[in-house]
C-alpha positions in Angstrom: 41.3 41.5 14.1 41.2 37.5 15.2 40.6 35.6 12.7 37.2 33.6 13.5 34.9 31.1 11.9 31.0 30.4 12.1 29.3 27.3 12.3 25.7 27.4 11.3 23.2 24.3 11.5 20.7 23.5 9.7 19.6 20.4 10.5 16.7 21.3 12.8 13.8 21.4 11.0 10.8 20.8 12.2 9.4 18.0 10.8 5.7 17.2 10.7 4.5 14.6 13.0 1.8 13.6 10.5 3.8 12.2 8.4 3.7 9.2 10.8 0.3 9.7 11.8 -1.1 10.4 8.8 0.3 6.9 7.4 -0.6 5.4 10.5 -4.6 6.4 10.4 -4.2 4.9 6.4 -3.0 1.7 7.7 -5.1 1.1 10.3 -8.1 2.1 8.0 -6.3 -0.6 5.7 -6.2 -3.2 8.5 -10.2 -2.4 9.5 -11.4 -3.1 6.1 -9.1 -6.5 6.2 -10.9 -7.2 9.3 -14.3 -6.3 8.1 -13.3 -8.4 4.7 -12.5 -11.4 6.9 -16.1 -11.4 9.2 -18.3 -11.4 5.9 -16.4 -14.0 4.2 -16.5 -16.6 7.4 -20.6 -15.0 7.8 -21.1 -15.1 4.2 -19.4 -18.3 2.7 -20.6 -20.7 -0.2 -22.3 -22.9 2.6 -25.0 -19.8 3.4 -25.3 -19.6 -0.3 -25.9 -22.9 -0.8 -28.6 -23.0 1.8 -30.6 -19.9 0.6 -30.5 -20.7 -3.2 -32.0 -24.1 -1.9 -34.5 -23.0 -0.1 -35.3 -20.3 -1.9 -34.8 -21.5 -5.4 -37.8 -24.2 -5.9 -37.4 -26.3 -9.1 -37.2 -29.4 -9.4 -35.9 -31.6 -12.2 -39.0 -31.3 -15.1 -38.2 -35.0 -16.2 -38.2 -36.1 -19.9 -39.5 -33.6 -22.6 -42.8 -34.3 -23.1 -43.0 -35.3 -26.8 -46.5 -36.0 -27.3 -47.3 -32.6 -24.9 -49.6 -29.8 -26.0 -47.7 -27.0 -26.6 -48.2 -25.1 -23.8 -47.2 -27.9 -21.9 -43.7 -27.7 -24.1 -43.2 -24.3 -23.3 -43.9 -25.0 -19.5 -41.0 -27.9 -19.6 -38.7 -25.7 -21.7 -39.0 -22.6 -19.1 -38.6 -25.2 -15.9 -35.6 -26.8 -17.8 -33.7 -23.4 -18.2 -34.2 -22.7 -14.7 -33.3 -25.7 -13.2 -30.1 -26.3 -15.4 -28.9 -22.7 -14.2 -29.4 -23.6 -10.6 -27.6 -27.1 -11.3 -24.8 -24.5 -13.3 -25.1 -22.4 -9.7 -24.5 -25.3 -7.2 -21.4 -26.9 -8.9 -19.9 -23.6 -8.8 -20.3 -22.8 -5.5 -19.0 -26.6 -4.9 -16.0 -25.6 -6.8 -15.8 -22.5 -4.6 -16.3 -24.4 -1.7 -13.4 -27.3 -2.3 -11.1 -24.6 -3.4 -11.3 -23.1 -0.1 -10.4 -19.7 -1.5 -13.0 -17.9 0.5 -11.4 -19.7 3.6 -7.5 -18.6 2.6 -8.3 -15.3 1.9 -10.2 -14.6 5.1 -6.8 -16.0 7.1 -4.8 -14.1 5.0 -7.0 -11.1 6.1 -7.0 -11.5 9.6 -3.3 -12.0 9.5 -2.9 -8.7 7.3 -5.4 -6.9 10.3 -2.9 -8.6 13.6 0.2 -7.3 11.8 -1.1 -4.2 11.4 -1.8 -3.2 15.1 1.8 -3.2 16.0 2.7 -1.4 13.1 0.3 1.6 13.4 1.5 2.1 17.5 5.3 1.8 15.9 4.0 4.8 13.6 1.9 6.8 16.3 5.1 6.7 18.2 7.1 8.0 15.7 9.6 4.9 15.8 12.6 5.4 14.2 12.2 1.9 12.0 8.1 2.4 11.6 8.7 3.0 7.7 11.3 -0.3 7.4 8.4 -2.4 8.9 5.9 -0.8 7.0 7.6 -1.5 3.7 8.4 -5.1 4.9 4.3 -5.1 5.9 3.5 -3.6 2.6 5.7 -6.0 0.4 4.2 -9.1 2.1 0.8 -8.4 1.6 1.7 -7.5 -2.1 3.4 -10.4 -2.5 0.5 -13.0 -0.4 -2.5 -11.1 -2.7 -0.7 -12.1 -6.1 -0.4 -15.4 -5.1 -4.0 -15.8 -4.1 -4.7 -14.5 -7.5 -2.8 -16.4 -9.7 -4.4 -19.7 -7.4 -7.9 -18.4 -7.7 -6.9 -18.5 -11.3 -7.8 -22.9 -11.3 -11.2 -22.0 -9.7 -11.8 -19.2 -12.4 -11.5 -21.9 -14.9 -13.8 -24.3 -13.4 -16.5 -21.6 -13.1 -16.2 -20.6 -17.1 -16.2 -24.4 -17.9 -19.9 -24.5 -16.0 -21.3 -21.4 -18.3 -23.2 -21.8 -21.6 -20.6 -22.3 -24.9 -21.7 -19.1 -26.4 -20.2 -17.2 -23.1 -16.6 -16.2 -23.8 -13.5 -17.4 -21.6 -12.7 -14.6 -19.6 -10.5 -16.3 -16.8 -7.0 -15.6 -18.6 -7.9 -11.7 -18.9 -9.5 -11.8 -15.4 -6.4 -13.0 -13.9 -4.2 -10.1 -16.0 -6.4 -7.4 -15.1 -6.4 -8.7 -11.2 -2.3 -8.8 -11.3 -2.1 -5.4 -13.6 -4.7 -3.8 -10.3 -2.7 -5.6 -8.1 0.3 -3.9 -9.2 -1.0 -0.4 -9.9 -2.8 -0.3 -6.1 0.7 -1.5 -4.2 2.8 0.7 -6.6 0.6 3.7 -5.3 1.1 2.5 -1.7 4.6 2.6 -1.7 4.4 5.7 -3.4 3.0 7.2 -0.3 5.4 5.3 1.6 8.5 6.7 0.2 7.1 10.5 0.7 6.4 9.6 4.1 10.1 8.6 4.8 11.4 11.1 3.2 9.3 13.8 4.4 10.0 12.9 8.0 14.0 12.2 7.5 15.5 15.1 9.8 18.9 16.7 8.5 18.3 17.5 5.5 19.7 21.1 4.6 16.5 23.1 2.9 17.9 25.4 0.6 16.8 29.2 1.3 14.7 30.6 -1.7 12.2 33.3 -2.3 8.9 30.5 -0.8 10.5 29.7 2.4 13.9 30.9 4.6 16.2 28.3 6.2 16.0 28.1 9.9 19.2 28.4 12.0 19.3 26.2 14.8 22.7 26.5 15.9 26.0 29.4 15.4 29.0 28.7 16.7 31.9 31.3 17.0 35.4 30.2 17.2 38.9 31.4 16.3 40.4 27.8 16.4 38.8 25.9 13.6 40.9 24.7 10.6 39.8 25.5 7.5 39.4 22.9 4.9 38.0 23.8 1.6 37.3 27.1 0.7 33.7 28.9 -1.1 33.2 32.9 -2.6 30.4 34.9 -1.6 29.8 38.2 -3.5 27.7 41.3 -2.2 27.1 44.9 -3.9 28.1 46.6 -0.6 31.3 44.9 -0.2 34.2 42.9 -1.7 33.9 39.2 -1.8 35.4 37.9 1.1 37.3 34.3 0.9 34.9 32.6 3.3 35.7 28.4 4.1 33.5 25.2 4.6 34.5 23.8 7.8 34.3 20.5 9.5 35.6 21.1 13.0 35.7 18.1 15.3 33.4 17.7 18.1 30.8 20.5 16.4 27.0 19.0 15.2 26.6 21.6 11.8 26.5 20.8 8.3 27.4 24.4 6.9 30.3 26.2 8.6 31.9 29.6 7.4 34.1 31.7 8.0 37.5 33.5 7.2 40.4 32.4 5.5 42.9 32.3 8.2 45.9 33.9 7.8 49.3 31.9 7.6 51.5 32.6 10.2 
């Protein structure tokens, strides 16, 4: 009998084009929210704030405490002091918020985030063989651009806690942790996903057979020419265990070849 060899691959898989898609629908749901983010904070800034709580808000300045007052008219200055200070405490923090320009950076930043993103969701509906390495690069920027924003927002925090009563505790140093520690838990999950995706749609990976699933041959190739490299055992009840090879014959796409020892001449 010839001797012969058999190359099996199993590198076709089928992979899952959701893997991409999937990904794809999540970022663009990402960059729609960006977008959405962006249109309320340039519709809704500090200067339509300003303008309702000033025409809405009506109190005035009370005056001097009326020493020689009756008491009800004591009680009526105290009440009109309270709310007055708290809408003087109101309008210097939205004129901190407003010289900051934090609302202003972060709704750039969020445009930005939503115009990078188009490209990126038709590289992943396409299936593009880089989509994941721009995704990563997408995801690490915006990770990178939202700490930053934090840890400057941190200055305005400050201001803000410095216009509040005595008696209310300085929360601006555990805000800013707790926004870094979110910041960090939310990107960590992202590139969690990330890396399934990738490897989930990577093609040529050999799926070992078990007892859940078989391993698909896409490819056997017969020969009687290829040289034997290594060599592997493979037992049976029915038969004795033949001395079978692992091949790598030139000019042949498999990753498991077999076959029998060939015999020296």
């Amino acid at each position: 009998m010839q001797p012969y060899a058999v190359a099996v691959d199993t590198t076709n898989q089928n992979v899952s084009p959701w893997w991409h898609w999937g990904l794809a629908i999540f970022i663009a749901f990402m960059a729609l929210m960006s977008a959405l983010g962006a249109a309320v904070s340039f519709a809704f800034g500090p200067q339509m704030w300003r303008d309702s709580l000033e025409s809405d808000w009506e109190v005035t300045d009370p005056g001097p405490y009326p020493e020689n007052g009756t008491a009800d008219e004591q009680a009526t200055w105290n009440e009109t002091n309270e709310d007055f200070e708290a809408k003087e405490m109101v309008m210097k923090i939205l004129d901190d918020v407003e010289e900051s320009r934090i609302i202003e950076i972060q709704a750039i930043t969020q445009g930005i985030f939503f115009l990078t993103a188009i490209p990126l969701v038709i590289m992943l509906f396409s299936q593009h063989q880089s989509a994941f390495k721009y995704t990563g690069i997408w995801m690490g920027a915006g990770f990178v651009t939202t700490l930053a924003i934090q840890i400057y927002s941190q200055s305005l925090t400050e201001k803000i806690f410095a216009h509040l009563p005595s008696d209310v505790p300085d929360y601006s140093s555990f805000s800013l942790a707790l926004g870094i520690a979110q910041t960090i838990t939310c990107y960590s999950f992202l590139f969690a996903i990330l890396a399934l995706c990738s490897i989930q749609s990577k093609k040529g990976s050999i799926i070992p057979q078990s007892g859940f699933h078989s391993t698909e041959v896409g490819m056997v190739v017969v020969s009687d020419d290829i040289t034997p490299v290594t060599s592997a055992v493979l037992s049976s009840p029915y038969m004795a265990p033949p001395q079978l090879v692992k091949q790598s014959p030139e000019g042949i796409d498999a990753d498991v070849i077999v076959g029998k020892q060939l015999d020296e001449q």
